[in-house]
Every structure is written in C-alpha cells, then in structure tokens.
C-alpha positions in Angstrom: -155.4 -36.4 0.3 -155.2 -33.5 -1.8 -155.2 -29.8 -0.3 -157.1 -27.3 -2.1 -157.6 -23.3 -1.2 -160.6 -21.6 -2.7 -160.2 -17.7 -3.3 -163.6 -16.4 -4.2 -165.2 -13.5 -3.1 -169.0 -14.7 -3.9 -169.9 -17.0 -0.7 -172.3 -18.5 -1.8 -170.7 -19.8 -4.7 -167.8 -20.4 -2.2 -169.5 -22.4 -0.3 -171.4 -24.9 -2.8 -168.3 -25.6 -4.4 -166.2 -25.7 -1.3 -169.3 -28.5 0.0 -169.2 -30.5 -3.7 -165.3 -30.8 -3.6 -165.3 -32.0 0.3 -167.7 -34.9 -0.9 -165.1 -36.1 -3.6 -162.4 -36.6 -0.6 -160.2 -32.8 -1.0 -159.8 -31.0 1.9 -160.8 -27.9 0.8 -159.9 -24.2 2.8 -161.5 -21.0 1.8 -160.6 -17.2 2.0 -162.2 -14.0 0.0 -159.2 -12.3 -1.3 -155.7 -12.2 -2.6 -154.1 -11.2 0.5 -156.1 -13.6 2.7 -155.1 -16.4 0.4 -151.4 -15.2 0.7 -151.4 -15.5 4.3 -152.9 -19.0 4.0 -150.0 -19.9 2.0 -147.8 -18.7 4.3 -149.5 -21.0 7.3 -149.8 -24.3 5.6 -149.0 -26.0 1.8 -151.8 -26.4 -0.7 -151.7 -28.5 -3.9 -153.7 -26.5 -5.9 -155.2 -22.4 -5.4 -158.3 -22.5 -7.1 -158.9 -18.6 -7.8 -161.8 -16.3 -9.4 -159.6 -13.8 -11.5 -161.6 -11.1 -10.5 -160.9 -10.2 -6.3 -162.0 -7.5 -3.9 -158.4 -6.5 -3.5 -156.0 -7.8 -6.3 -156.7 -10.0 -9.1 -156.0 -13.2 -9.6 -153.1 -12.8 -12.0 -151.5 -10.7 -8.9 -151.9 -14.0 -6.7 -150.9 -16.1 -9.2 -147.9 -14.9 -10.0 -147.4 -14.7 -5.9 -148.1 -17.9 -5.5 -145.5 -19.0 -9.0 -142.7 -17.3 -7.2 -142.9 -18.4 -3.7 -144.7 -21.7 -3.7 -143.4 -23.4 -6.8 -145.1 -26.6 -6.1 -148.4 -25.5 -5.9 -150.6 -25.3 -8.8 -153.1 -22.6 -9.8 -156.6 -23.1 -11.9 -158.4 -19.9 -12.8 -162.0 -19.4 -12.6 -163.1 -16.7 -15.3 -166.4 -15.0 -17.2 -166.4 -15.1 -20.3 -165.3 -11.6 -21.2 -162.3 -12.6 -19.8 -161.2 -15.2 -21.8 -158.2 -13.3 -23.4 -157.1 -12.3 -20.0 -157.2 -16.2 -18.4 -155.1 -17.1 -21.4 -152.5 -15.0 -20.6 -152.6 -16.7 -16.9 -151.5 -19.7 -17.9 -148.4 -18.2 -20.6 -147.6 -16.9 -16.4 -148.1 -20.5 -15.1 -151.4 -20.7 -14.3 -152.1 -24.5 -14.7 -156.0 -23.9 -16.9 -158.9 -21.8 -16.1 -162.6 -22.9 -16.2 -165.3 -20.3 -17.3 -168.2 -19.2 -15.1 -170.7 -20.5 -14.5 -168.3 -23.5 -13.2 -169.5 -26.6 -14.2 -168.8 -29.2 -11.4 -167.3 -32.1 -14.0 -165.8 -29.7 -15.7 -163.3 -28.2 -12.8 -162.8 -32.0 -11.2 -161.7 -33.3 -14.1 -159.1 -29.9 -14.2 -158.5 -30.8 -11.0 -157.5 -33.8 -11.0 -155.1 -33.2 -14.1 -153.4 -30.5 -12.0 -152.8 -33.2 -9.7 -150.9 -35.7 -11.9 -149.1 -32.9 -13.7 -148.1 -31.9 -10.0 -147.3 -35.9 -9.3 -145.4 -36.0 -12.7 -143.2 -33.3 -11.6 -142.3 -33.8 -8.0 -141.4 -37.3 -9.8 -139.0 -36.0 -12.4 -137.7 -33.6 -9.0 -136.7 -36.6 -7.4 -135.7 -38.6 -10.6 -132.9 -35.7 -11.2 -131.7 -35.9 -7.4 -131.3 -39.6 -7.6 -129.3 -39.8 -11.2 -127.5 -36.9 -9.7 -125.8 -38.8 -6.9 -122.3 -40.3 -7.7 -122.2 -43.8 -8.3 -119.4 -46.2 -7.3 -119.4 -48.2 -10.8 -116.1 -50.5 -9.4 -113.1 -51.2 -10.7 -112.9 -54.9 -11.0 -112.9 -56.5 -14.7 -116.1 -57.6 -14.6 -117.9 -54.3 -13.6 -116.4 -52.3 -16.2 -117.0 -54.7 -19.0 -121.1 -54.4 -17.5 -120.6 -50.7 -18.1 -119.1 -51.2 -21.0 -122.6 -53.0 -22.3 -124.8 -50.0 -20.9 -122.6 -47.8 -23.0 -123.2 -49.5 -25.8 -127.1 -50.4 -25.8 -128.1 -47.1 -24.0 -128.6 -45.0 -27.1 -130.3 -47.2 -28.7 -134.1 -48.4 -28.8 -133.1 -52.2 -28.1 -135.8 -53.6 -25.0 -132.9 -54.9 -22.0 -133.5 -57.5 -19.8 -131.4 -57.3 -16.4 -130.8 -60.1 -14.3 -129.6 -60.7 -11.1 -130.0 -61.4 -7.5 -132.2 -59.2 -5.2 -130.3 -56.0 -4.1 -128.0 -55.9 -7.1 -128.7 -52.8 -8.1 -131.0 -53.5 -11.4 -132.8 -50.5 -11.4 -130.4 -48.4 -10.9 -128.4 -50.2 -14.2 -132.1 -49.1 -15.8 -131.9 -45.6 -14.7 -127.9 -45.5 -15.8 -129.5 -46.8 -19.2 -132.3 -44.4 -19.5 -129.8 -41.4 -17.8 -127.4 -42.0 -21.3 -130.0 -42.5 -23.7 -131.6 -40.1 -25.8 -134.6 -39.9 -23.4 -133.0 -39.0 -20.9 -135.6 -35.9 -20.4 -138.2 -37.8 -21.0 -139.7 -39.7 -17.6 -138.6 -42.8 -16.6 -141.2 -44.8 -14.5 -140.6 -47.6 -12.3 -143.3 -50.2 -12.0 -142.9 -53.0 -9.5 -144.7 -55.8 -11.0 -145.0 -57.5 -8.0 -146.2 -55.4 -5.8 -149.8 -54.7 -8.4 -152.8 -56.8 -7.9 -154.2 -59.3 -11.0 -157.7 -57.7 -11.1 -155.6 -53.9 -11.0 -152.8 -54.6 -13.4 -154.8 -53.9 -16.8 -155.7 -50.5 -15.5 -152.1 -49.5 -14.0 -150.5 -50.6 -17.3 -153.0 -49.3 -19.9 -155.2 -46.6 -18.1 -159.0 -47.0 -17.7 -161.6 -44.8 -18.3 -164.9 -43.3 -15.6 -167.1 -46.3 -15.0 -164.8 -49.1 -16.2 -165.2 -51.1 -13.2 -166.0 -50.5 -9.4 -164.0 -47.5 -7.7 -163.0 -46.2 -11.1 -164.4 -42.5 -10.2 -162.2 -41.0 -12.2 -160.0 -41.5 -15.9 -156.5 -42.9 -15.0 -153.9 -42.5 -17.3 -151.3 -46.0 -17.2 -147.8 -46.2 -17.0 -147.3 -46.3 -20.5 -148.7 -43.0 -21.9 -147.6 -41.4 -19.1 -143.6 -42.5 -19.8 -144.5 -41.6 -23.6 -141.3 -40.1 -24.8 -139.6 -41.8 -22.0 -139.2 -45.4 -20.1 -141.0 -48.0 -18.7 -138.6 -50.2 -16.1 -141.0 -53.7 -15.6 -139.0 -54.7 -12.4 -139.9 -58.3 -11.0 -141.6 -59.1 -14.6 -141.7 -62.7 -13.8 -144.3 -61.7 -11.3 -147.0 -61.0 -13.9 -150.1 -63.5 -14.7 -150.0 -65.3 -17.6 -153.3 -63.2 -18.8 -151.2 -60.3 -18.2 -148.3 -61.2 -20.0 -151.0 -61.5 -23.3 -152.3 -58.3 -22.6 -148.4 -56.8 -22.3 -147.2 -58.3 -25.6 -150.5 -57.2 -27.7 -149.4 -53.5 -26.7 -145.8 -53.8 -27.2 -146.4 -55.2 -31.0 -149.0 -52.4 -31.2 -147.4 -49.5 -29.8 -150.9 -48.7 -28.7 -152.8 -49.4 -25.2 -156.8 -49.6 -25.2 -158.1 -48.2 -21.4 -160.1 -50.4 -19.8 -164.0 -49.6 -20.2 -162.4 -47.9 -23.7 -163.2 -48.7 -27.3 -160.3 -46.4 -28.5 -157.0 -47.3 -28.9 -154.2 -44.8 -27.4 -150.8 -44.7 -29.0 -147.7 -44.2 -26.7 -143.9 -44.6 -27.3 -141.9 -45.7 -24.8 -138.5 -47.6 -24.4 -139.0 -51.0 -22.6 -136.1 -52.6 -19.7 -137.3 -55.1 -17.6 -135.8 -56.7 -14.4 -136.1 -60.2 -12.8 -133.8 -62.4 -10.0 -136.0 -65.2 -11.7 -134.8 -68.2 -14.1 -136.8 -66.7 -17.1 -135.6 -69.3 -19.4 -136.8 -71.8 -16.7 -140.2 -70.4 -16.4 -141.0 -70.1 -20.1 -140.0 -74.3 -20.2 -142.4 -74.9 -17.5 -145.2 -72.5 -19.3 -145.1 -69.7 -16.6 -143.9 -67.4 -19.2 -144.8 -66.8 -22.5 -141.5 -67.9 -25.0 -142.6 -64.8 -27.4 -142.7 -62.3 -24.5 -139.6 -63.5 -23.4 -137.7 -62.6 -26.5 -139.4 -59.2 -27.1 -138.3 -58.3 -23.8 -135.0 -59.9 -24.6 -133.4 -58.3 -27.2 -129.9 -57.7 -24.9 -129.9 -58.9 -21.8 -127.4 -57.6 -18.8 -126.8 -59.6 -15.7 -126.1 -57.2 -12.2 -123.2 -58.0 -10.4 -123.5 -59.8 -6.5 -120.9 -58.7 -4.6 -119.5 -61.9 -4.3 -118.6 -61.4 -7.9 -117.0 -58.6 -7.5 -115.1 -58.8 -3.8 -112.8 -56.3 -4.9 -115.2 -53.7 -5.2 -116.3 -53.8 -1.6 -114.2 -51.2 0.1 -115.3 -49.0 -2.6 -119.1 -49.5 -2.6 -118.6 -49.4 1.6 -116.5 -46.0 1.4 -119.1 -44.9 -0.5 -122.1 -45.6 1.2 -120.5 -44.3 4.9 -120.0 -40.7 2.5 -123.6 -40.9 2.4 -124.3 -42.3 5.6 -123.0 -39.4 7.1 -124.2 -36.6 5.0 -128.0 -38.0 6.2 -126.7 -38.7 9.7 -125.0 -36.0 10.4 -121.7 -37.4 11.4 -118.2 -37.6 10.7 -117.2 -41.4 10.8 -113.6 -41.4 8.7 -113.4 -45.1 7.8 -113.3 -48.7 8.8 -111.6 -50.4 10.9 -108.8 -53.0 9.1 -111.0 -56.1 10.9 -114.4 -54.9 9.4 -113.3 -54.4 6.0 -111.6 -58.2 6.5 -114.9 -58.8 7.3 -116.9 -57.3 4.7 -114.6 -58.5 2.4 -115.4 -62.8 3.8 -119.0 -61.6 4.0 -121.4 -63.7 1.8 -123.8 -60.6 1.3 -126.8 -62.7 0.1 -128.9 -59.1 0.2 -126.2 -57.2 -1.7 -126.0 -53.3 -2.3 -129.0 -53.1 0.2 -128.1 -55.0 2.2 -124.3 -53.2 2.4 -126.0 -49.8 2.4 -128.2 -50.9 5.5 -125.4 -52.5 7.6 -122.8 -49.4 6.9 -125.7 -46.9 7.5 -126.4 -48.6 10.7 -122.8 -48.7 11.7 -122.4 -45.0 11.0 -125.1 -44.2 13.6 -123.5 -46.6 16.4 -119.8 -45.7 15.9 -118.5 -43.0 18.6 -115.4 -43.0 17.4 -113.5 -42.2 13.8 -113.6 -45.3 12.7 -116.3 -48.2 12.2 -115.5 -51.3 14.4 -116.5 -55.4 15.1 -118.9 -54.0 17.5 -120.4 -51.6 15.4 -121.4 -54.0 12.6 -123.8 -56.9 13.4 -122.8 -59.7 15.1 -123.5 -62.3 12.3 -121.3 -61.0 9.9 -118.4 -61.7 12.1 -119.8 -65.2 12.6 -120.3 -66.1 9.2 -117.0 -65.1 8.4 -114.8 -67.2 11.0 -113.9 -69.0 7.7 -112.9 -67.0 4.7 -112.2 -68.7 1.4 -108.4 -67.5 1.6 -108.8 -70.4 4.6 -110.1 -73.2 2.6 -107.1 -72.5 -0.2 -104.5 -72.7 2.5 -105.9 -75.6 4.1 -106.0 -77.6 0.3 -102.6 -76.5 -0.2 -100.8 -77.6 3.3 -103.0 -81.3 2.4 -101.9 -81.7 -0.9 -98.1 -81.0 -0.2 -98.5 -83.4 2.9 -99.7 -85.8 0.3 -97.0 -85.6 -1.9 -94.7 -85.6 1.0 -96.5 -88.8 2.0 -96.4 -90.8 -1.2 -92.6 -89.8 -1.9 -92.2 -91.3 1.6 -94.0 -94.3 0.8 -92.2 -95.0 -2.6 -88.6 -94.1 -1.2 -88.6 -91.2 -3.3 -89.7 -92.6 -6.6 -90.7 -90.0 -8.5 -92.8 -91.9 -11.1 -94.0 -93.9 -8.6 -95.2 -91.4 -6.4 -97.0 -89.9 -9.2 -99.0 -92.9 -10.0 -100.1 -92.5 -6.7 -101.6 -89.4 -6.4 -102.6 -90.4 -10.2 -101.4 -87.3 -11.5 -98.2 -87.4 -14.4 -94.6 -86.6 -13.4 -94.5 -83.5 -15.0 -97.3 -82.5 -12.4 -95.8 -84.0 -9.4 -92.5 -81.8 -10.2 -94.4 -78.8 -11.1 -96.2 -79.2 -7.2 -93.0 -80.5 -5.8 -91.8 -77.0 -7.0 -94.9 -74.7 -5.8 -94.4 -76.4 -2.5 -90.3 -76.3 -2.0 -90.3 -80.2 -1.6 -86.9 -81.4 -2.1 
C-alpha cells in the first residue's frame, strides 16, 4: 500500500484531498510546511511527497531538492498556480517527478500518482536487476559448460528469440539475464514473467496492458509487460504453462510488434527482445496440440539447453565453494570449506532440484556448521543415504564380473582362447584386449 505525505498549507484543501486519496487505498500523512515534512521524512519512508510549491516557511523547490538528496527513493509531484508554471518546470529539470496546476483536479493527480508509482517500481527493479548481474557467477569449467557459454556469446548480440531448456533449478533465467547482461540492451529493463504463476482470465492484461473500465477491478490503466520492457527484454519462463487462447493472442503481438490493451481500440507498438524458458517436452506438446507448431518456432529461433548438475559432476565443488562464499557473506560466518566426505558426497548426489536445490542445502549447512569446515552432520541426512552407492561402484562392480567371466570361460575351455571367446560371444581380438585391461595371464 502506497505511502503518501501531503505538504499543504491550505487545510482545507488538505484535508479534502488527504480524505479522496484515503478512499482509493493510500495511506496518506499530512503536515503544513517544509520543515514539518522534513521531520516526517526523517521518522518514517514515504513513496511519494505531494507538495504545494508555495509554503509558509520554504518553498517547495527547497523540500524537493531535500527530499532528492536524502531520500532518493522517494518521489515528489508538485502542486502549482498557474503563474507558476515556468517555475514547476524547472522542478522537475531538479527531479521533481510532474506537477499538477491548481485547482487540482482529483483524476488528474491519481492518474500522476499512480505513474510516480510505477516509475518508482521500474526503478527499484532495475536497482535490484544491477545487484543481481553484478554477483560473480561460477560459469564451470567442464566441456560442456563452456561450449553453453560459448552459444550465449554468440546469440547475445543479436535480436534472435532463445528458447532455454532444462530441468527445474538449472539456472534458465539466469542464462536469460547472462543473455540480456551481453546484449546491446543491456540498459534497457529486463522483465521476468512467470507464466505459470498468472491466471487465464488475467493473462491478456499482464501481457498487453488494459485500459480504466476494461473489466471488473480495472480501476486504473495498467501498462503490460511488453511496453514496459520496450527497449529491453521479456523472459516468458514456464511458457508451456500458457492457454492455448493465450498462446493466439502471444503470436498475433509478436508478428505485429504491437499490443492492443484490453478494453482498447488502439494498437500500442513496443520493441522488445523475446527468450523464453520451459523444463517441458515442447516438441511433445505441440504433437499432442497443447502448443501451437507456429508459436513454437517463433519462439525457437536458437534454442539452449541448461546444464543439471549431473551433467556436469565436475563442476560441483565449484558451484558449492561458491555458494558457501555467499552463504556466509548473508550469514555472517566464516565456514572455510567442506569436509573431504561431503564433497564425496555432493559429488554421488543425484541433485534432482539442481542449483536451488545446492544453494539451499550449502546455505543450510553454513548456518549449522560450528566448526571450519562443513560435515556429514551438517548436510541432510538423505543425501548421505542416496549416495551409499556411487556410480564409480557400479563400474567396479561390472569390471571385477566381467574379468571373473573371462577367468571362468578360459577355465572352462582349458585355456582356449578362441573358444573362450565364442563364449562370452565377443571376437579374439576383444578377449585379448580385456585379457590385457584385466592382467589375466
């Protein structure tokens, strides 16, 4: 629920508008001057100051630019006469997010309200978008991760739409983000949409927008997801999850390049790079008619597949090193490492939930461990037990029965060497080369 402090000297006016607001769901705190609204600030956090520029004490170019230097986050809309125009315009060269002219039209300052909001939304997004492309990233070092990187490299600067596949906690968004991070949008914003997480009856207006009046609860105009990535990147993750009529509705706009709001006769034009993500048999679900054929291939222009970590066991030690640094930068601690038999362990470990689920077991650890190091006891118990038999095992068991078979079979045919190989119906060459590997005389 949004915050909003009201500087206005005029009370009455105050108070209409302080009423009106409360009605449409702000919370909404008043004061009647600079320096009371400074001390406010100083209390509690406000998304948006809502200021007449002329106050008892200071003006509200004084409190704006207050309010600019300390409280970054918060934006400022101006409420001016009109023989201050020239002056309000100079606000916003300061920061000042708009002004309104008195009288105040109620419509008039909601809707500027509300577009304060999701230019406030926009930028705390692109705050956090920075952090997280700013944290290193354990790529691997095993053949088949750097020939993956090797693809990113190569389709990121282009305007190709990717399709990434792969199982559940692979890290396909974050091969998105590495995508977007190296591609010539890389300032633009990169939104995230989870497909499955959006209602059928909801999905129209996330995607495309919707105007005031389209449909129950739409109080307001809603800009989509993808004019508001125009210039940047939409990242469709769990795209298998959308309805057929959705899936119509998505293709029309991609041919297009334009989306038309819902309740809207006009079309809006947007431009935006497309990467999608699924742990879904696409090609299965188009055969059975789930999935449209011609979707599919204009989302599939180059496809990428994430890595499990059972395809790339030699990475482990490096993706779990890397997730106890940052373990114990949250936690606070100073774990060094892992013990040899848990990184035996990891190493066995099926990992069915992947990078998550690594991330969750070695963050876990990291709070447990009272010691240097991370041991058995430390980790969950199933691990261990899933691990009593590790596929280095199986491969020794195969090859102590296969020598006993040869062993057995030479016995049998006195040490016939053709003979023997008839029997175990592989050629002679093969029973020497074994014969050999094994050190059978």
């Amino acid at each position: 629920m949004a915050k909003i402090l009201l500087v206005d000297d005029d009370t009455t006016f105050g108070l209409m508008l302080k009423t009106w607001l409360t009605k449409r769901g702000f919370v909404v705190e008043d004061v009647f001057s600079a320096e009371s609204a400074l001390k406010k600030l100083q209390s509690e956090p406000f998304d948006i100051v809502l200021t007449d520029l002329r106050l008892p004490d200071k003006d509200g170019i004084f409190l704006l630019k207050n309010i600019k230097k300390h409280y970054v986050g918060t934006q400022v809309i101006l409420m001016t006469g009109y023989a201050d125009i020239y002056t309000a315009v100079e606000s916003i060269k300061a920061g000042a997010f708009d002004y309104v002219s008195k009288p105040v039209i109620p419509e008039e300052i909601l809707k500027k309200i509300q577009e304060a909001l999701e230019q406030k939304e926009r930028s705390v997004q692109k705050i956090q978008e920075k952090k997280r492309l700013s944290v290193p990233y354990v790529k691997g070092t095993s053949p088949e991760a750097e020939k993956l990187y090797e693809y990113i490299r190569l389709v990121a600067p282009t305007m190709m739409t990717v399709l990434i596949t792969g199982e559940s906690g692979s890290g396909k968004e974050y091969i998105a983000r590495l995508i977007h991070a190296q591609s010539n949008r890389k300032d633009a914003p990169f939104v995230a949409v989870d497909c499955g997480a959006i209602p059928k009856d909801l999905a129209a207006s996330e995607f495309f927008g919707h105007v005031k009046g389209a449909f129950t609860g739409a109080v307001n105009d809603k800009t989509g997801y993808f004019v508001a990535a125009s210039g940047g990147t939409v990242f469709l993750d769990e795209i298998g999850n959308l309805s057929y009529d959705v899936q119509i509705q998505l293709l029309r706009a991609l041919e297009e390049r334009k989306v038309k709001p819902v309740g809207s006769d006009k079309e809006v034009a947007f431009d935006v790079r497309i990467i999608s993500a699924t742990n879904e048999n696409l090609t299965k679900a188009v055969a059975e008619g789930n999935f449209r054929e011609d979707l599919y291939h204009r989302l599939n222009e180059f496809s990428l597949k994430a890595l499990s970590l059972r395809e790339r066991r030699e990475d482990i030690p490096l993706f779990a090193n890397h997730f106890l640094a940052a373990s114990n930068q949250e936690l606070g601690k100073e774990v060094i490492g892992f013990e040899e038999e848990v990184m035996r362990i990891f190493k066995n470990y099926i990992w069915p939930g992947n990078l998550r689920e690594m991330r969750n077991v070695v963050k876990r650890a990291t709070l447990l461990c009272q010691s240097g190091f991370i041991g058995k006891n430390d980790i969950p118990a199933e691990l261990a037990l899933s691990v009593t038999v590790t596929p280095e095992d199986f491969a020794s068991r195969r090859e102590k029965n296969e020598a006993d078979l040869i062993r057995e079979a030479l016995m049998k045919t006195h040490n016939n060497k053709s003979e023997a190989a008839r029997l175990l119906k592989i050629d002679r060459k093969t029973l020497y080369n074994k014969m050999k590997l094994y050190s059978i005389e």
